[in-house]
mmCIF file as gemmi writes it, N, C-alpha and C atoms, coordinates in Angstrom:
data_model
loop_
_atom_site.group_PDB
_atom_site.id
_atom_site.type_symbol
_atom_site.label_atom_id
_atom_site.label_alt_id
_atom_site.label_comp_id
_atom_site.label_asym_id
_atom_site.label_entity_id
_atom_site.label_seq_id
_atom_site.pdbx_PDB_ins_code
_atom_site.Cartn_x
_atom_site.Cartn_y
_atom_site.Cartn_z
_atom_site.occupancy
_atom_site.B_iso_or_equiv
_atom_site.pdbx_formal_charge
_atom_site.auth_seq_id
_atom_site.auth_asym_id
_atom_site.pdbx_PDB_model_num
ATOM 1 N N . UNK Axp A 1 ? 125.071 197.876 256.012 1 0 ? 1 A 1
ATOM 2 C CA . UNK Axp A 1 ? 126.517 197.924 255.953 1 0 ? 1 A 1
ATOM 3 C C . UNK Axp A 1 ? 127.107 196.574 256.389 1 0 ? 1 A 1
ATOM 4 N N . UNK Axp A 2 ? 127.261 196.154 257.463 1 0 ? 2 A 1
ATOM 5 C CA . UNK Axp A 2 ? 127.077 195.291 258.017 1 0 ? 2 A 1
ATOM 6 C C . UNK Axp A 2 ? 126.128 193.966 258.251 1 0 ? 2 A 1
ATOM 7 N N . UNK Axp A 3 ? 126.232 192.907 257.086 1 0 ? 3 A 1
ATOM 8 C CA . UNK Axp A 3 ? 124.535 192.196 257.397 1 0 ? 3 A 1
ATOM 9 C C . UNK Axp A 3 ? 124.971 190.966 257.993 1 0 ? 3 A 1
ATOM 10 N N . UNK Axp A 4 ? 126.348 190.803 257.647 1 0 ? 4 A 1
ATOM 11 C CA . UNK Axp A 4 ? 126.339 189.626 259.095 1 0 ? 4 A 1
ATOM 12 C C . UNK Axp A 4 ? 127.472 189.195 260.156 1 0 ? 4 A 1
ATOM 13 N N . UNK Axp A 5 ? 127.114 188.399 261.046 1 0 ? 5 A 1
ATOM 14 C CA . UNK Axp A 5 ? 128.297 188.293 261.955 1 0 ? 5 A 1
ATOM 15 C C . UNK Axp A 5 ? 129.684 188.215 261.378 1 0 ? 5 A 1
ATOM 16 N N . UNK Axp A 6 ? 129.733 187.658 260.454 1 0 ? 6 A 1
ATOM 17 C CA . UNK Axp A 6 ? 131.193 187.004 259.294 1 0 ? 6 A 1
ATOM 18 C C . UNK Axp A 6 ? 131.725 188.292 259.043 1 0 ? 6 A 1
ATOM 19 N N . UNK Axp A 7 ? 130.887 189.76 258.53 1 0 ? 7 A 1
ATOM 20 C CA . UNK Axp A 7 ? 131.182 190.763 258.198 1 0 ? 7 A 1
ATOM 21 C C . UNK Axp A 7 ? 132.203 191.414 259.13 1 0 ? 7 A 1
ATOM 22 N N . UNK Axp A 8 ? 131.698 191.299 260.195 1 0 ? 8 A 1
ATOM 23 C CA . UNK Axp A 8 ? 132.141 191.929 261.776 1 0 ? 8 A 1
ATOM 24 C C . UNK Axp A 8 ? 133.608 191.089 262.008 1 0 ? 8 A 1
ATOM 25 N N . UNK Axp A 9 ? 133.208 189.418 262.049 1 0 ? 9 A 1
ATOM 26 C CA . UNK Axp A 9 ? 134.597 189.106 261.975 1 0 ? 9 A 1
ATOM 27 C C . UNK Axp A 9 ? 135.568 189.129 261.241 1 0 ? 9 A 1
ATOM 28 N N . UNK Axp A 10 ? 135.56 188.929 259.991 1 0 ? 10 A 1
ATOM 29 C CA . UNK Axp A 10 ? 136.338 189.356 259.161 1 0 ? 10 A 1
ATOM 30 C C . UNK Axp A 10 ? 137.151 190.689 259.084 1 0 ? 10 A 1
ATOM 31 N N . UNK Axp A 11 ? 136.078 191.723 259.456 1 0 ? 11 A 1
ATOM 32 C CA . UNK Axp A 11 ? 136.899 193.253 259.996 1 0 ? 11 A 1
ATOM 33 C C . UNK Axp A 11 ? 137.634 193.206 260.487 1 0 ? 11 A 1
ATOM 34 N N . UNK Axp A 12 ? 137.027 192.196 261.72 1 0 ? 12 A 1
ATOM 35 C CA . UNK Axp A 12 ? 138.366 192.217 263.624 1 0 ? 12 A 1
ATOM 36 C C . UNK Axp A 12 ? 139.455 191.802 263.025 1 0 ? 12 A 1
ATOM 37 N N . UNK Axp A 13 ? 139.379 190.51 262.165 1 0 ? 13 A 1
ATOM 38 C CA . UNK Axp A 13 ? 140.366 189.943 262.109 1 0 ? 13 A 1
ATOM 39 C C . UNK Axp A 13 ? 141.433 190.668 261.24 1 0 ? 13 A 1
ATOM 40 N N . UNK Axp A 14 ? 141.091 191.348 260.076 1 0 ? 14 A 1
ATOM 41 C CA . UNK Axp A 14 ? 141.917 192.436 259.367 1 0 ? 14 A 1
ATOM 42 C C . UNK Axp A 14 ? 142.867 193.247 259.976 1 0 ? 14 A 1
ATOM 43 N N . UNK Axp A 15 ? 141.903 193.585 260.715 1 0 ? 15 A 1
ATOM 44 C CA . UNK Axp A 15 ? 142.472 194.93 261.455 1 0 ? 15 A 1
ATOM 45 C C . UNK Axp A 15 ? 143.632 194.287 262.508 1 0 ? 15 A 1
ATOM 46 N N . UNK Axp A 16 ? 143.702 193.386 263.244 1 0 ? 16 A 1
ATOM 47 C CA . UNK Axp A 16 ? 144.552 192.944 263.843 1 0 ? 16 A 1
ATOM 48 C C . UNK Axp A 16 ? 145.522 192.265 263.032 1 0 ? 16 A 1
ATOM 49 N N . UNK Axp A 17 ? 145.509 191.662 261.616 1 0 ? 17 A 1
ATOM 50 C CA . UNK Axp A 17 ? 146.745 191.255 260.842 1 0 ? 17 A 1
ATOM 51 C C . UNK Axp A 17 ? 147.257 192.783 260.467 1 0 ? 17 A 1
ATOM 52 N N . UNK Axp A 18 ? 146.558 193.66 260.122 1 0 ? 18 A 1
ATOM 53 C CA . UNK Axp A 18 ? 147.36 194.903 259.945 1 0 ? 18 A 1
ATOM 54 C C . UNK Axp A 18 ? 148.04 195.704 260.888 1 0 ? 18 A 1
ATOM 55 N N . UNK Axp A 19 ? 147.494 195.471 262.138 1 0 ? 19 A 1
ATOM 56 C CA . UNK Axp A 19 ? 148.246 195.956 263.402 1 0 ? 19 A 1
ATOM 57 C C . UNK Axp A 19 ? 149.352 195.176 263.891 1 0 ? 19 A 1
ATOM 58 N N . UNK Axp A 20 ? 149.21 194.002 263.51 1 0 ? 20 A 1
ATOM 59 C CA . UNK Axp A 20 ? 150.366 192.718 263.594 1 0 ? 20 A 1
ATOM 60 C C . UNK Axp A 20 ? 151.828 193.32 262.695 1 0 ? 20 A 1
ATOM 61 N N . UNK Axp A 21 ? 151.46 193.682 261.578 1 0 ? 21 A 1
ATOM 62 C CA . UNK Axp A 21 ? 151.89 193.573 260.111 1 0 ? 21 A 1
ATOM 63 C C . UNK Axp A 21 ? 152.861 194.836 260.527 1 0 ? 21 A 1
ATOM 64 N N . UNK Axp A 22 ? 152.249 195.756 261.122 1 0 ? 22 A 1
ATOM 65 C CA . UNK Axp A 22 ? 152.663 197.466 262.028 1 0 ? 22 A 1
ATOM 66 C C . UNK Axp A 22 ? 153.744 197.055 262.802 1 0 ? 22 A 1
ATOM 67 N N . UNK Axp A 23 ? 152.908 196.307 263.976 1 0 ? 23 A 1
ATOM 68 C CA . UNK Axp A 23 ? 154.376 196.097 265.097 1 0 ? 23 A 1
ATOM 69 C C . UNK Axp A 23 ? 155.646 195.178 264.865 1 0 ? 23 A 1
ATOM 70 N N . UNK Axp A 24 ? 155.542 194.17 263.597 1 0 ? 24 A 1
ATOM 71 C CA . UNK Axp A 24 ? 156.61 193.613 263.279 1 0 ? 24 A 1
ATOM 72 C C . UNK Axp A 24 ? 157.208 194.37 262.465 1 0 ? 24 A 1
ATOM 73 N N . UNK Axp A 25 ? 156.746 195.94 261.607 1 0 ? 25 A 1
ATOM 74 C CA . UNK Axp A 25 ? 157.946 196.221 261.035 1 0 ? 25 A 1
ATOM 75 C C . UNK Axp A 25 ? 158.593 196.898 261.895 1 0 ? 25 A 1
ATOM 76 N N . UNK Axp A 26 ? 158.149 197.458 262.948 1 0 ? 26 A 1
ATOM 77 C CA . UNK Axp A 26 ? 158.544 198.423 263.897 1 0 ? 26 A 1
ATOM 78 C C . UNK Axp A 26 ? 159.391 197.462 264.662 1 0 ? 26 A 1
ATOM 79 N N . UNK Axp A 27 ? 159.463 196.48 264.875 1 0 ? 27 A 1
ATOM 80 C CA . UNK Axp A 27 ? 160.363 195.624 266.095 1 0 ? 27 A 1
ATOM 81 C C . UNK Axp A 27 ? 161.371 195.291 265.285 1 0 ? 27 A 1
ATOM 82 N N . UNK Axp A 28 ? 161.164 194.996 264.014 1 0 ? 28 A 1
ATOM 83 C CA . UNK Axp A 28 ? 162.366 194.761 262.913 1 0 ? 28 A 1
ATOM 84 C C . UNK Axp A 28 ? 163.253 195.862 263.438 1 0 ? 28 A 1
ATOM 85 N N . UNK Axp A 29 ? 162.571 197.428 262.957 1 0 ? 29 A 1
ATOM 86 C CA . UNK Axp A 29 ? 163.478 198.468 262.765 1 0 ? 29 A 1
ATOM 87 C C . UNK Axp A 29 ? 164.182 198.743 263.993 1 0 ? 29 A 1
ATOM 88 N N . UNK Axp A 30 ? 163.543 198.577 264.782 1 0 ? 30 A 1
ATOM 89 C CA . UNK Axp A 30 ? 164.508 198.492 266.143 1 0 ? 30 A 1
ATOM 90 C C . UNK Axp A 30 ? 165.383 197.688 266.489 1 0 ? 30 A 1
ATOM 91 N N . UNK Axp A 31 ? 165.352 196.445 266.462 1 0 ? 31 A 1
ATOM 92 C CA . UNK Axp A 31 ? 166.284 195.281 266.088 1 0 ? 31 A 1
ATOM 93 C C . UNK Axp A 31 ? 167.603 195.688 265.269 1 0 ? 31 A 1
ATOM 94 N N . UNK Axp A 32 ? 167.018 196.106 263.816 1 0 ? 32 A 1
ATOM 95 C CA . UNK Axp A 32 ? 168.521 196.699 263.231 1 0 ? 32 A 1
ATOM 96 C C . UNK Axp A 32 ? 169.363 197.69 263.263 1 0 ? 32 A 1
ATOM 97 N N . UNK Axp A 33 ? 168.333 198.474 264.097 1 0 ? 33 A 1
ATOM 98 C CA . UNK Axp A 33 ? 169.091 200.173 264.662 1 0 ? 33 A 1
ATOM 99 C C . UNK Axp A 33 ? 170.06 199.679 265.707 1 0 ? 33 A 1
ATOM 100 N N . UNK Axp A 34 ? 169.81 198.373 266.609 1 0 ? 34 A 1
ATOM 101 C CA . UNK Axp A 34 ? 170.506 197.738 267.991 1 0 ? 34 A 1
ATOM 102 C C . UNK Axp A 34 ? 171.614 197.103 267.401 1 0 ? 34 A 1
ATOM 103 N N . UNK Axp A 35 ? 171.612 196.483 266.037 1 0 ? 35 A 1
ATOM 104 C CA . UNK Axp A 35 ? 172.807 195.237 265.789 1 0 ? 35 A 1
ATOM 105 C C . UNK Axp A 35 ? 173.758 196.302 264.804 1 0 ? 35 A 1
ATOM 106 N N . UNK Axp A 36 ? 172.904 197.084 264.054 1 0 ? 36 A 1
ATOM 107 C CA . UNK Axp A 36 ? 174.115 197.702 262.983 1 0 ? 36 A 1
ATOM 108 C C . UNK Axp A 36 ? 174.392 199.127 264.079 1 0 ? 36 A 1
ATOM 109 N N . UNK Axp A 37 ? 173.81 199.69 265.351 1 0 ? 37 A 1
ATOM 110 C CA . UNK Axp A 37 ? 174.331 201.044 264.892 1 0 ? 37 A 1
ATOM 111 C C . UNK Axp A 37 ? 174.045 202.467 263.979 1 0 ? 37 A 1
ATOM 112 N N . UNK Axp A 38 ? 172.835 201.961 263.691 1 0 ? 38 A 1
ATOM 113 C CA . UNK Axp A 38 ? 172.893 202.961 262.562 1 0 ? 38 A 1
ATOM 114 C C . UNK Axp A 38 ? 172.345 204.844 262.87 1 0 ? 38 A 1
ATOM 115 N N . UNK Axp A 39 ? 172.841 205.381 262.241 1 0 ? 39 A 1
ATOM 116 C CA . UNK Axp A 39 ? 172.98 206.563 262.844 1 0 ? 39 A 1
ATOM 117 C C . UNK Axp A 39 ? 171.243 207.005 262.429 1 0 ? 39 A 1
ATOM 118 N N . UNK Axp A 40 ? 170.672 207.944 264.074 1 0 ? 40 A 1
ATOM 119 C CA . UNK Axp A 40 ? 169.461 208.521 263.838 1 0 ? 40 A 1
ATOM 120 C C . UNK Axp A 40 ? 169.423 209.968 263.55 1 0 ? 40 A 1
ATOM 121 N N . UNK Axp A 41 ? 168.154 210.558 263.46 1 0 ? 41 A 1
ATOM 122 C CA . UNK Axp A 41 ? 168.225 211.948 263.188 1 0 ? 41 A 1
ATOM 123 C C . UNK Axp A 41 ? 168.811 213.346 264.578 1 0 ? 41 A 1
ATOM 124 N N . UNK Axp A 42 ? 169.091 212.258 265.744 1 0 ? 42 A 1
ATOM 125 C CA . UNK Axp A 42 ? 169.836 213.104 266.788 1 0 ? 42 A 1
ATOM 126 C C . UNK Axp A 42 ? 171.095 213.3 266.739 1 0 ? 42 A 1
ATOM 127 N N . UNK Axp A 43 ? 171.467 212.444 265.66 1 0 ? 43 A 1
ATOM 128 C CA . UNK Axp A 43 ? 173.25 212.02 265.417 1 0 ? 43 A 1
ATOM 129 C C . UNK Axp A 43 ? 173.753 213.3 264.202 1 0 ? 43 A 1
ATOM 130 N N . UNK Axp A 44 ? 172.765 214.029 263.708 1 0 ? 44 A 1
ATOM 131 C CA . UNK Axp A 44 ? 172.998 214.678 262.882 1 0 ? 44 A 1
ATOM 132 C C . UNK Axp A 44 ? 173.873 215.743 262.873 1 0 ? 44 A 1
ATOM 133 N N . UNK Axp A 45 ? 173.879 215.93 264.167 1 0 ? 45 A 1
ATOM 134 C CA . UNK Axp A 45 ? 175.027 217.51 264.638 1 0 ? 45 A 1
ATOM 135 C C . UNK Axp A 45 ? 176.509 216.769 265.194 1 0 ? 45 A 1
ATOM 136 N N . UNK Axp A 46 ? 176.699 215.434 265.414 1 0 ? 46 A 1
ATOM 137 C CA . UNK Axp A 46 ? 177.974 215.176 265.644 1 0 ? 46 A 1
ATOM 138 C C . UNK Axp A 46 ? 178.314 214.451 264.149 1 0 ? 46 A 1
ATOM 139 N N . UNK Axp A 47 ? 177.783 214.111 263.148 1 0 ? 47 A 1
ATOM 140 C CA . UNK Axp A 47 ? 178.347 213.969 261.634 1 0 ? 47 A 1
ATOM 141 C C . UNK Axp A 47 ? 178.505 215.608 261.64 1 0 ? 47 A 1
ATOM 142 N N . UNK Axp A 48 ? 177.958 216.352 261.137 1 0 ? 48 A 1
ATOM 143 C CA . UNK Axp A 48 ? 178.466 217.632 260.851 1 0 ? 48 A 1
ATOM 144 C C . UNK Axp A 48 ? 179.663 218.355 261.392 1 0 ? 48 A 1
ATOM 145 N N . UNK Axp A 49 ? 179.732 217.76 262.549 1 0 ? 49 A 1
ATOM 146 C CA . UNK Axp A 49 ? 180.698 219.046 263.517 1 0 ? 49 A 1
ATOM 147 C C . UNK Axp A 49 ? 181.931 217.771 262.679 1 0 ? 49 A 1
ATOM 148 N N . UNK Axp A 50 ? 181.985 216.393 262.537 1 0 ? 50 A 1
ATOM 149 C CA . UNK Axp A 50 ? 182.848 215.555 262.539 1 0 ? 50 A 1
ATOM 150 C C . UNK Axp A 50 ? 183.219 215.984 260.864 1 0 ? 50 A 1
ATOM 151 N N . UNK Axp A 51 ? 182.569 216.177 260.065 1 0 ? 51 A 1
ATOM 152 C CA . UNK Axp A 51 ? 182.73 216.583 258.181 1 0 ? 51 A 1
ATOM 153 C C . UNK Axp A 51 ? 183.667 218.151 258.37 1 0 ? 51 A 1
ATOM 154 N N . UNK Axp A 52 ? 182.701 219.036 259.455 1 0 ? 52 A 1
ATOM 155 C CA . UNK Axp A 52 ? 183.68 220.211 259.627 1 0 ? 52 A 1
ATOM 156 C C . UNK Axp A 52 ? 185.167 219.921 260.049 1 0 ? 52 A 1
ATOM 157 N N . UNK Axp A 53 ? 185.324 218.947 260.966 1 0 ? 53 A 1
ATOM 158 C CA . UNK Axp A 53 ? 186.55 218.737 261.458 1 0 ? 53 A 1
ATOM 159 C C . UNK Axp A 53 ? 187.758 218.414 260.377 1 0 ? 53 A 1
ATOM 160 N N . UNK Axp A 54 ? 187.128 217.411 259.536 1 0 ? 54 A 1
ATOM 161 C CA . UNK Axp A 54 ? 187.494 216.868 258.167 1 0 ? 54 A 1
ATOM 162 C C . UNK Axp A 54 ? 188.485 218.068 257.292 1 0 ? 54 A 1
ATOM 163 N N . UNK Axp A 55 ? 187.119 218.703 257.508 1 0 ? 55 A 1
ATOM 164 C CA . UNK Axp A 55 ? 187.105 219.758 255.982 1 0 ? 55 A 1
ATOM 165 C C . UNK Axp A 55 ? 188.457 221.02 256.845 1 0 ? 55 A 1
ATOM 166 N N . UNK Axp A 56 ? 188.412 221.282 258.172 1 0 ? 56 A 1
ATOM 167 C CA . UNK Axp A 56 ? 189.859 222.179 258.397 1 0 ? 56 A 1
ATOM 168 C C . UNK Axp A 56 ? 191.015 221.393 259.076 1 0 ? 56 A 1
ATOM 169 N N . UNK Axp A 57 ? 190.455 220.31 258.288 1 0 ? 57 A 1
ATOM 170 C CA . UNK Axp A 57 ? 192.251 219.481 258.475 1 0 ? 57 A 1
ATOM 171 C C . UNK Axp A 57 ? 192.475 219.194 260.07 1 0 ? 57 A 1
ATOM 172 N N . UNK Axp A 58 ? 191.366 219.238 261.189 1 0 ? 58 A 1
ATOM 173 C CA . UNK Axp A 58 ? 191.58 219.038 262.206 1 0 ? 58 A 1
ATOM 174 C C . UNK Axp A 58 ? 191.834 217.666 262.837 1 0 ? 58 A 1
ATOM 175 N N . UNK Axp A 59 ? 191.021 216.94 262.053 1 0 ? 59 A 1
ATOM 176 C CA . UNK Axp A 59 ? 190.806 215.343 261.659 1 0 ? 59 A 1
ATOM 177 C C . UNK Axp A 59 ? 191.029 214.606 260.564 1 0 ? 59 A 1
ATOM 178 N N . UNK Axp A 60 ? 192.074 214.118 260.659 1 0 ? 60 A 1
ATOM 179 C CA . UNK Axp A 60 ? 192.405 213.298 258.945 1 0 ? 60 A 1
ATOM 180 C C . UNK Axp A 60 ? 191.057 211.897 258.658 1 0 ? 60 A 1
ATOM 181 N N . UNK Axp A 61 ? 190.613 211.721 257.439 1 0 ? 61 A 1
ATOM 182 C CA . UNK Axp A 61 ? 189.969 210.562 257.516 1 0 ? 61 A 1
ATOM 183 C C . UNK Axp A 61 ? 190.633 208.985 256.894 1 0 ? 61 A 1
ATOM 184 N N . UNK Axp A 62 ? 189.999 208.273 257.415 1 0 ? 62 A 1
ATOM 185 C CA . UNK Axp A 62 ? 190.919 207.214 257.192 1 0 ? 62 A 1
ATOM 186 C C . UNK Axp A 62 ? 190.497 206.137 256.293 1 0 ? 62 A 1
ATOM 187 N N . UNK Axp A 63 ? 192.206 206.351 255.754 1 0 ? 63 A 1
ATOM 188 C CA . UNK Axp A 63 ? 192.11 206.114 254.57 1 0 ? 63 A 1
ATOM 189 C C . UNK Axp A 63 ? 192.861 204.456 254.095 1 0 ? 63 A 1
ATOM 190 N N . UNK Axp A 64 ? 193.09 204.198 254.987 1 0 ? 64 A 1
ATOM 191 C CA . UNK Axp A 64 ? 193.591 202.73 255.166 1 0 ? 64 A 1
ATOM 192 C C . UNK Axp A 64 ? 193.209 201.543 254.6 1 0 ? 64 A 1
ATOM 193 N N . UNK Axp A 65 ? 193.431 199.921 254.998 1 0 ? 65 A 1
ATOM 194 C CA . UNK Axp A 65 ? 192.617 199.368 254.191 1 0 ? 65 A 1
ATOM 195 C C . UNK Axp A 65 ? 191.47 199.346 255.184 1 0 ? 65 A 1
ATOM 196 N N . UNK Axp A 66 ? 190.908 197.834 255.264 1 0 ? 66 A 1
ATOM 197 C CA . UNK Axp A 66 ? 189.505 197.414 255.163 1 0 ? 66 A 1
ATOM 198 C C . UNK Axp A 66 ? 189.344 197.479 257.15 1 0 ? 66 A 1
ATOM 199 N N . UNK Axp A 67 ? 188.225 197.977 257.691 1 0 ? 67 A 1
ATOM 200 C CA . UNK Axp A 67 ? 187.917 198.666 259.188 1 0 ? 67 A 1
ATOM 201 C C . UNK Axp A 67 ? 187.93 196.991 259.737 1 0 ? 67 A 1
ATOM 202 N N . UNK Axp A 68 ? 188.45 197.085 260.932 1 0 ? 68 A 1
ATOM 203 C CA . UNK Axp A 68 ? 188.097 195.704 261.287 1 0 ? 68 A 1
ATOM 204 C C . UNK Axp A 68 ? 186.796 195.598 262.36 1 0 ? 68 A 1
Protein backbone atom coordinates (compact mmCIF):
# COMPACT_ATOMS: atom_id res chain seq x y z
CA UNK A 1 0.00 0.00 0.00
CA UNK A 2 2.38 2.14 1.13
CA UNK A 3 6.03 1.50 -0.51
CA UNK A 4 7.59 4.60 0.33
CA UNK A 5 8.41 7.36 2.67
CA UNK A 6 7.13 10.07 -0.18
CA UNK A 7 3.83 7.96 -0.02
CA UNK A 8 3.40 8.70 3.77
CA UNK A 9 4.39 12.26 3.13
CA UNK A 10 2.46 13.18 0.59
CA UNK A 11 -0.70 11.77 2.63
CA UNK A 12 0.36 14.08 5.78
CA UNK A 13 0.67 16.72 3.68
CA UNK A 14 -2.92 16.33 1.92
CA UNK A 15 -4.61 15.82 4.71
CA UNK A 16 -3.47 18.96 6.39
CA UNK A 17 -4.15 21.23 3.07
CA UNK A 18 -7.64 19.74 3.40
CA UNK A 19 -7.97 20.46 7.04
CA UNK A 20 -6.48 23.94 6.25
CA UNK A 21 -8.96 24.27 3.26
CA UNK A 22 -11.93 23.20 6.34
CA UNK A 23 -10.89 25.81 8.86
CA UNK A 24 -10.62 28.70 6.41
CA UNK A 25 -14.05 28.15 5.15
CA UNK A 26 -15.31 27.95 8.58
CA UNK A 27 -13.44 31.25 9.82
CA UNK A 28 -14.72 32.91 6.59
CA UNK A 29 -18.31 31.92 7.66
CA UNK A 30 -17.93 33.28 10.89
CA UNK A 31 -16.34 36.42 9.87
CA UNK A 32 -19.47 37.16 7.68
CA UNK A 33 -22.14 36.06 10.15
CA UNK A 34 -20.02 39.00 12.57
CA UNK A 35 -19.89 41.91 9.76
CA UNK A 36 -23.34 41.32 7.92
CA UNK A 37 -25.58 40.06 10.79
CA UNK A 38 -26.99 37.52 9.16
CA UNK A 39 -29.82 35.78 10.57
CA UNK A 40 -29.21 31.94 12.04
CA UNK A 41 -31.46 29.04 12.48
CA UNK A 42 -32.22 30.33 16.30
CA UNK A 43 -33.58 33.57 14.75
CA UNK A 44 -36.28 31.61 13.19
CA UNK A 45 -39.12 32.12 15.81
CA UNK A 46 -38.56 35.96 16.10
CA UNK A 47 -38.93 36.31 11.93
CA UNK A 48 -42.13 34.40 12.36
CA UNK A 49 -43.70 35.95 15.40
CA UNK A 50 -42.35 39.42 13.42
CA UNK A 51 -44.34 38.14 9.61
CA UNK A 52 -47.32 37.29 12.16
CA UNK A 53 -47.17 40.74 13.51
CA UNK A 54 -47.12 42.02 9.82
CA UNK A 55 -49.83 39.87 8.66
CA UNK A 56 -52.55 41.31 11.80
CA UNK A 57 -51.66 44.73 11.08
CA UNK A 58 -49.89 44.94 14.45
CA UNK A 59 -46.69 46.11 12.74
CA UNK A 60 -46.69 48.12 9.56
CA UNK A 61 -43.61 47.26 7.27
CA UNK A 62 -41.55 49.74 5.92
CA UNK A 63 -42.06 50.92 3.12
CA UNK A 64 -39.99 54.01 2.65
CA UNK A 65 -37.07 54.77 0.63
CA UNK A 66 -33.57 53.30 0.84
CA UNK A 67 -32.58 51.91 5.01
CA UNK A 68 -29.72 53.90 6.06
Amino acid sequence: MLETSGDIVSIGLGALAVGYIVYEIDRRQRRLHEIWGVLGAHDEARTALLEKMVETGELQPYTGGALP
